[in-house]
C-alpha positions as CSV (number, residue, x, y, z in Angstrom):
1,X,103.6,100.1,112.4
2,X,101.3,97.3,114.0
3,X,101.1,95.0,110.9
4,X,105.0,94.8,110.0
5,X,105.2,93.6,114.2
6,X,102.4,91.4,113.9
7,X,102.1,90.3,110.8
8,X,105.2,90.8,108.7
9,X,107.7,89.9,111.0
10,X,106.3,86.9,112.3
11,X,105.8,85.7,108.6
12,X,109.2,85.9,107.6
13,X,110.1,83.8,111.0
14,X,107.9,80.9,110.5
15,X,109.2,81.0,106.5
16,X,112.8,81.5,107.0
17,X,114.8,79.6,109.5
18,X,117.7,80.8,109.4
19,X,119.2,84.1,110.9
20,X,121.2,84.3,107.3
21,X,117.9,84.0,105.8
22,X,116.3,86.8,107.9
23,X,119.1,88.6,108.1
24,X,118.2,89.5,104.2
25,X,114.9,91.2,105.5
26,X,114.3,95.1,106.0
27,X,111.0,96.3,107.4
28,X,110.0,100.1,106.7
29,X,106.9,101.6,108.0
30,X,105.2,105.4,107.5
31,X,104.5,107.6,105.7
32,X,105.9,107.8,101.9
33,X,107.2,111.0,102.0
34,X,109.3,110.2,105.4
35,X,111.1,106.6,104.2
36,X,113.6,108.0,101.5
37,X,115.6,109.1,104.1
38,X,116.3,105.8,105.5
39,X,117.3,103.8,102.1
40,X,120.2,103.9,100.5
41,X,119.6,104.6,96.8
42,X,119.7,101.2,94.8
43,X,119.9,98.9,97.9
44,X,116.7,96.8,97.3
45,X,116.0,93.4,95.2
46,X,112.9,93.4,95.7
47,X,110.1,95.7,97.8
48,X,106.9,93.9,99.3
49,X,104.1,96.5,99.5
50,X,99.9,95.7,99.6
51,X,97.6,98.0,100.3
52,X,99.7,101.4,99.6
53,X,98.1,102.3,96.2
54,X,94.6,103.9,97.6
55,X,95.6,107.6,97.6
56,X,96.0,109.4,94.7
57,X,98.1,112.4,96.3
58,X,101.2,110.3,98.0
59,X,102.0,108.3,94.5
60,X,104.9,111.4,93.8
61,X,106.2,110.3,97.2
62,X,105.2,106.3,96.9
63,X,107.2,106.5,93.3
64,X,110.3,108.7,94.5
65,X,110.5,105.8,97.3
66,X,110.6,103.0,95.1
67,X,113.0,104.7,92.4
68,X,114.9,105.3,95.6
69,X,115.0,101.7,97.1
70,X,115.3,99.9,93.7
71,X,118.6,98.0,92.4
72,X,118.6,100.0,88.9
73,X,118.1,97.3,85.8
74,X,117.4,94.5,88.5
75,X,115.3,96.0,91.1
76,X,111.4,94.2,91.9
77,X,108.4,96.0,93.3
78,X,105.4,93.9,93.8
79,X,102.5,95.8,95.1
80,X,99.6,93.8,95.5
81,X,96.4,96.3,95.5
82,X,92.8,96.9,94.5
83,X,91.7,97.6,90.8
84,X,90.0,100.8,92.2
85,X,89.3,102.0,95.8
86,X,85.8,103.9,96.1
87,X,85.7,107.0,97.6
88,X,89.6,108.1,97.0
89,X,90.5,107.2,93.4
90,X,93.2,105.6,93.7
91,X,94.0,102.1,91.7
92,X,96.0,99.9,89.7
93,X,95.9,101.9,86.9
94,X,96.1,105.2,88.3
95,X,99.0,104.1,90.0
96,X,100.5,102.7,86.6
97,X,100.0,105.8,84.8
98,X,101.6,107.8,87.5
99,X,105.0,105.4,87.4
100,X,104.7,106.0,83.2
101,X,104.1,109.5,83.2
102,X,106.8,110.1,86.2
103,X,109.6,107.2,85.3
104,X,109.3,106.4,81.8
105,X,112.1,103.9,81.6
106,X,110.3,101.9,84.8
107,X,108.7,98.8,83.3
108,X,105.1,98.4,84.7
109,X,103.0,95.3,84.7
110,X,99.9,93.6,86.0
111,X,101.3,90.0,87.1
112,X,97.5,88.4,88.7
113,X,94.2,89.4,89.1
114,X,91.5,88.1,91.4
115,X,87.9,88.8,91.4
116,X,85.5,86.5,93.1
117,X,82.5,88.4,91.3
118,X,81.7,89.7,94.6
119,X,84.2,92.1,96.0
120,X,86.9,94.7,94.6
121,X,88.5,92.8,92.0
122,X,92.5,92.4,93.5
């Protein structure tokens, strides 16, 4: 996808000098339900995502993705995403209810939010 070639990419370049350093990075793009099949189960630190939380109907796959990708006892997601997206549903919450309800064991948190008493808070 265009914002892991423009954005992503280019990011870890200017903040990483070395090719050891980059070396460490893996970029995934598509849909959720199409990504398992390139991870190897446990083989992730830690998963980048923003954005990905707005639609209610692909958390099963968005959740079966991370479970997937995660180191088990040691594995990060950090997801950065609106409190609640008008018109589709989806949200911090709803997306944390979905990991509980789904994964149980999974520890769920809300590190930072940002509201600027104008927008979506973050």
């Amino acid at each position: 996808p265009e914002v892991l070639t423009t954005l992503a990419v280019p990011n870890v370049r200017a903040n990483f000098t070395t090719d050891e350093e980059r070396g460490k990075f893996s970029y995934l793009g598509g849909d959720w339900g199409d990504l398992d099949a390139h991870i190897q189960p446990g083989s992730f630190d830690l998963v980048l995502a923003a954005e990905t939380i707005y639609s209610v109907d692909s958390y099963a796959r968005h959740i079966r993705v991370l479970r997937r990708a995660l180191r088990v006892g040691t594995g990060v997601a950090l997801i950065a995403a609106k409190s609640y997206y008008f018109g589709v549903g989806g949200g911090v919450d709803a997306f944390r209810q979905a990991i509980e309800r789904a994964h149980p064991d999974m520890e769920v948190k809300s590190v930072e939010s940002f509201s600027d008493g104008a927008s979506n808070v973050r």
